[in-house]
VOGU-3710 file (C-alpha; in Angstrom, 3 decimals, decimal comma):
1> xxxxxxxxxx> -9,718/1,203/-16,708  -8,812/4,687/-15,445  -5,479/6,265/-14,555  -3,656/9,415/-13,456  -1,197/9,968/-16,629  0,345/13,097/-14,492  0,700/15,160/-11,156  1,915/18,542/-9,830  2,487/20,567/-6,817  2,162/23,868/-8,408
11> xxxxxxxxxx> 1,767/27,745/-7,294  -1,572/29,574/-7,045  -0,270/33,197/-5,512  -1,575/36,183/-7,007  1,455/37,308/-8,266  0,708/35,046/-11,089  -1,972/37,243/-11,990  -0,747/40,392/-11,983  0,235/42,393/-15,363  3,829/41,819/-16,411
21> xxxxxxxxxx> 4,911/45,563/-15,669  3,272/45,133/-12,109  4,720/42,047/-11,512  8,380/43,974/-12,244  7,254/46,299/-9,532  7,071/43,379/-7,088  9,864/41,964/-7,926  12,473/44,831/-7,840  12,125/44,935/-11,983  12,299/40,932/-12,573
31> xxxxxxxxxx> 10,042/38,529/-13,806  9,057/36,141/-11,426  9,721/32,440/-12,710  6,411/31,154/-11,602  4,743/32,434/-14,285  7,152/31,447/-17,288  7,152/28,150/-15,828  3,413/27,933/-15,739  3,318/29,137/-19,738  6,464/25,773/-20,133
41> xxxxxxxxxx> 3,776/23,260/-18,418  1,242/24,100/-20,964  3,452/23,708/-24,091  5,322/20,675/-22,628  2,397/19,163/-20,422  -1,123/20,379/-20,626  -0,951/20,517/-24,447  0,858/17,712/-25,367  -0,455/14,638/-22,585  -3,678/12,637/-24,090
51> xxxxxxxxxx> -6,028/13,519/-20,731  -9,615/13,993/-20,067  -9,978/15,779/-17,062  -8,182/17,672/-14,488  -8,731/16,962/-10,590  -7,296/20,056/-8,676  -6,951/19,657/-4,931  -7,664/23,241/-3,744  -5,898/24,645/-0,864  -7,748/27,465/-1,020
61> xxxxxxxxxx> -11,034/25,862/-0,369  -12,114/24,971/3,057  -14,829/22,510/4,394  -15,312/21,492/7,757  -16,984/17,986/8,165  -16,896/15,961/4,628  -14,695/16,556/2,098  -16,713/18,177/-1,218  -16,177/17,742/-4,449  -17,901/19,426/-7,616
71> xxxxxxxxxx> -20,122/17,917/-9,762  -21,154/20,532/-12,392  -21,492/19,867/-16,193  -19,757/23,166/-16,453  -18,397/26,227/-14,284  -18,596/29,653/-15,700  -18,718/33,361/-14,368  -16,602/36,090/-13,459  -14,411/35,513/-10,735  -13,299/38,302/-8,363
81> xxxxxxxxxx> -11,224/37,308/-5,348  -12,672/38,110/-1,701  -9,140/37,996/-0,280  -7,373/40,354/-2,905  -9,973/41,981/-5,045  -7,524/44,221/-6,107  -5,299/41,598/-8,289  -7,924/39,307/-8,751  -10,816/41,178/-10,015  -13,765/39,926/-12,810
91> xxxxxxxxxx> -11,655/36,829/-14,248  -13,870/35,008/-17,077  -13,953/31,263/-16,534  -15,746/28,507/-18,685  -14,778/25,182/-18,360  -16,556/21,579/-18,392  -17,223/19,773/-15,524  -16,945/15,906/-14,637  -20,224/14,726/-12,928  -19,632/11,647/-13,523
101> xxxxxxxxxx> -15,925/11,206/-11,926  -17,357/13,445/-9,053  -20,097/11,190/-7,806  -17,752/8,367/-8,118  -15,286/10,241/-6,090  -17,756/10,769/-3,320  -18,857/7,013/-4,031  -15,690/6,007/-2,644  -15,948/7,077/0,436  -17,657/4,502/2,905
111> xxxxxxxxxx> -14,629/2,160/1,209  -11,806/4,009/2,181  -13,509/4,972/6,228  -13,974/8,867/4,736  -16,784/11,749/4,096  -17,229/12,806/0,635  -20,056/14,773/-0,728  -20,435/15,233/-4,703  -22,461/18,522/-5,251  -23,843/19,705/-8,259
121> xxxxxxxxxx> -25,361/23,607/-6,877  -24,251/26,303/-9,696  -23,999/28,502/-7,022  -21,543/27,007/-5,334  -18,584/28,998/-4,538  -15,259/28,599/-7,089  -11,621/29,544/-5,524  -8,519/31,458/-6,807  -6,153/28,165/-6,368  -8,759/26,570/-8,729
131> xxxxxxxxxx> -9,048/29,544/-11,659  -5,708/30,693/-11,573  -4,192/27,813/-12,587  -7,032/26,764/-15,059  -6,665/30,147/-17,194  -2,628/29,557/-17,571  -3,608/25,451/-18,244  -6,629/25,124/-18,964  -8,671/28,229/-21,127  -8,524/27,463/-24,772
141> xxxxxxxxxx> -9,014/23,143/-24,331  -12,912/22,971/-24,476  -12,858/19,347/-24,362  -11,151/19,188/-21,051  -13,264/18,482/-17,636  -12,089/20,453/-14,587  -12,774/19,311/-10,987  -12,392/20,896/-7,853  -12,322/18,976/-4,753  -11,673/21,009/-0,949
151> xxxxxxxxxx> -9,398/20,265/1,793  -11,193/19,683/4,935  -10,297/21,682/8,480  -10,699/19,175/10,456  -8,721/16,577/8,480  -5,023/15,122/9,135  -2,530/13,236/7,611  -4,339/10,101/7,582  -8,062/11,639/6,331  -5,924/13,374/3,413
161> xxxxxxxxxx> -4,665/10,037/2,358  -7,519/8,668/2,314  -9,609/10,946/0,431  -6,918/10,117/-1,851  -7,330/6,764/-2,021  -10,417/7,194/-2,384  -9,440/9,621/-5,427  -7,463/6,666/-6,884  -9,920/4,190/-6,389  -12,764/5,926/-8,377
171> xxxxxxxxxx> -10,094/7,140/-11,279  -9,189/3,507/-11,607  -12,892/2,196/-12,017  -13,467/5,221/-14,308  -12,608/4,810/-18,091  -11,188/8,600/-17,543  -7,368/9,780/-18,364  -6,749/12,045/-15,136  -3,804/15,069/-14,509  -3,497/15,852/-10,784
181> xxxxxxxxxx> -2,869/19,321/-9,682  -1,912/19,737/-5,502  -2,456/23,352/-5,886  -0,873/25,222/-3,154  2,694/26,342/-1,485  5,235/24,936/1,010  5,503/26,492/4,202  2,932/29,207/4,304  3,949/31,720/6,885  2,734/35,616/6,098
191> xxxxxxxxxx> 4,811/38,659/6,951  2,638/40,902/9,420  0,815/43,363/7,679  3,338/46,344/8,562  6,267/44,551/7,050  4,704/42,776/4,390  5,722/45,300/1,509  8,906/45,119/2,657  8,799/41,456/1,435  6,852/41,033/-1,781
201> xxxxxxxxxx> 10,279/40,164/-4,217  10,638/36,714/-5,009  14,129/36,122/-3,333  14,388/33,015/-0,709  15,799/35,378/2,219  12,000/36,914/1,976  10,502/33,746/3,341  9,348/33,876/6,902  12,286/31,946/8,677  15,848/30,320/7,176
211> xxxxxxxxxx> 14,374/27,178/8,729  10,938/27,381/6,757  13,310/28,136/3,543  15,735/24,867/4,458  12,993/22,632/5,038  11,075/23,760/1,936  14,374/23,058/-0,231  14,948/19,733/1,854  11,363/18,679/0,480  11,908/19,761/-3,185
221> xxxxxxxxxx> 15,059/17,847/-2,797  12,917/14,463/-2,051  10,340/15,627/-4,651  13,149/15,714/-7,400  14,351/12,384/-5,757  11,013/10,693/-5,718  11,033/10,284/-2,776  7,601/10,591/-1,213  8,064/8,574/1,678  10,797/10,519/3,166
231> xxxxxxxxxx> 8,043/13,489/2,936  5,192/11,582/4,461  7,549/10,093/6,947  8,465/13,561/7,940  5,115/15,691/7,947  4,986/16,360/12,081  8,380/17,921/11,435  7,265/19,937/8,557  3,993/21,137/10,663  5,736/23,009/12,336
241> xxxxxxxxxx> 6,371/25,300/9,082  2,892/25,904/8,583  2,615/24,039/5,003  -0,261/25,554/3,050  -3,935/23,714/4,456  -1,764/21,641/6,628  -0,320/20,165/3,254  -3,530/18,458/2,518  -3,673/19,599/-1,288  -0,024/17,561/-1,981
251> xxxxxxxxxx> -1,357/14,515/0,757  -4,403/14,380/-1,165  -2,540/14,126/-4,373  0,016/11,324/-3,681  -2,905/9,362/-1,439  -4,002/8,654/-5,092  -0,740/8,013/-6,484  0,618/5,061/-3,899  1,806/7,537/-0,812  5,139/6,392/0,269
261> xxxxxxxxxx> 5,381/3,708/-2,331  5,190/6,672/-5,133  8,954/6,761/-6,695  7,848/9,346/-9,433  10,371/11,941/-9,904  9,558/15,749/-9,975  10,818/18,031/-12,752  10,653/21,834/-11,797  9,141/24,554/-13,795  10,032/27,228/-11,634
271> xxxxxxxxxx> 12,662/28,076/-9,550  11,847/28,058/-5,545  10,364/31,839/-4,484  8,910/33,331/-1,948  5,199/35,095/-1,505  5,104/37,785/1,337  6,443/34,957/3,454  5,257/32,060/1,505  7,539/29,303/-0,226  6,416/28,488/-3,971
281> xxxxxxxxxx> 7,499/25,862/-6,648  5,882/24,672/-9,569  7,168/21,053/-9,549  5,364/18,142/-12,088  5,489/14,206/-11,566  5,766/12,633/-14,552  4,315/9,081/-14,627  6,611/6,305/-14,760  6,846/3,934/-17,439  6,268/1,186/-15,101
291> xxxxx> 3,480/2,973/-12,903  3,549/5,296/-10,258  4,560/3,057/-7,530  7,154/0,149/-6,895  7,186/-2,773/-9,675
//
């Protein structure tokens, strides 16, 4: 039997790719923490946990009538970014696929009342939320599968859950050891393009609105907590912030993990910043010792 042995909610920005010295110059000559913290998850997390593949739910990644999830024996190219070419330019990527868990994913769906398609095309596009994150966790662990699946447009609270279900379901039936990763931000809010530079440091008064900033931190707050249903309970109030792909990359992720029955804890490996409007947190959930849900 299957299970998810972790789970994140963790940054994809750009900034994370940037040289050091250039991410200085962003940052008024200081380090962001996003990308310390990401280095901290791979000594604590992604090299320590006994796992077999990674699932990332990619915010960055947009369908429109089925949810899609990959189905490759293996991704590999050169990756250059067709919304910032500039910092994201010819990144090398090689990683293993899970064709298997994929067409089990998509297996799932009549079950849970959802569309899921499992595709297999090499040329099928891959997305910075995905490679950004797999080159700080993932490059240099062969043996590890990577996944991909997209949010969908058209979806709301309730498809995003149940794409996660139906996440859950296939893990369980799987013999597979599964990490999690909701890759994508909090409120998501740009600057306009004439003011924009005037907000690319990391500091909290740089996100778009005090509010967006208090109800970010009052989220992180439950995260730490763990508790999830205070989050789910509160999503039409956090629309209104804009969360990242409607917050389908984090719904997605606890759908599979027992939605508001979920009492796993976040620790944070980064400290709450902003992205030219944007609020970002790397925060892991750790599974309990008892499960990921009530006993």
């Amino acid at each position: 039997m299957g299970e998810v042995v972790g789970a994140g909610l963790l940054a994809h920005v750009p900034t994370i790719m940037l040289s050091y010295e250039d991410r200085l110059l962003e940052n008024n000559g200081r380090e962001i923490s996003l990308v310390p913290g990401l280095q901290r998850l791979r000594r604590e997390v992604f090299d320590t946990l006994d796992y077999d593949t990674v699932v990332v739910l990619d915010s960055h990644w947009a369908t429109t009538v089925e949810y899609v999830v990959t189905a490759q024996d293996r991704r590999a190219g050169l990756f250059t970014s067709e919304e910032l070419p500039r910092g994201m330019c010819r990144i090398p990527y090689d990683y293993r696929g899970d064709p298997e868990l994929g067409h089990a994913i998509a297996a799932q769906a009549d079950a849970h009342g959802t569309y899921i398609t499992a595709i297999d095309d090499p040329y099928l596009p891959v997305f910075y939320a995905t490679i950004n994150l797999w080159k700080f966790l993932g490059e240099g662990l062969p043996d590890k599968r990577w996944v991909s699946i997209g949010v969908c447009q058209t979806a709301d609270t309730e498809d995003n859950l149940r794409l996660g279900r139906a996440l859950g379901a296939a893990i369980a039936a799987s013999d597979r050891k599964v990490l999690l990763i909701a890759s994508g931000a909090l409120s998501h809010t740009f600057w306009p393009l004439r003011e924009i530079r005037d907000h690319g440091a990391a500091d909290v008064e740089n996100i778009f609105t005090p509010e967006a900033a208090a109800a970010d931190f009052e989220r992180i707050s439950w995260f730490e907590k763990g508790d999830h249903g205070a989050v789910l309970d509160t999503m039409p109030e956090f629309y209104k912030y804009r969360p990242e792909a409607r917050f389908g990359h984090y719904l997605m992720m606890i759908g599979a993990l027992g939605e508001g029955d979920c009492i796993a804890p976040g620790r944070l490996f980064s400290e709450y910043e902003n992205s030219v409007g944007t609020g970002q947190v790397h925060i892991w959930f750790d599974r309990p010792a008892h499960g990921w849900t009530r006993a």
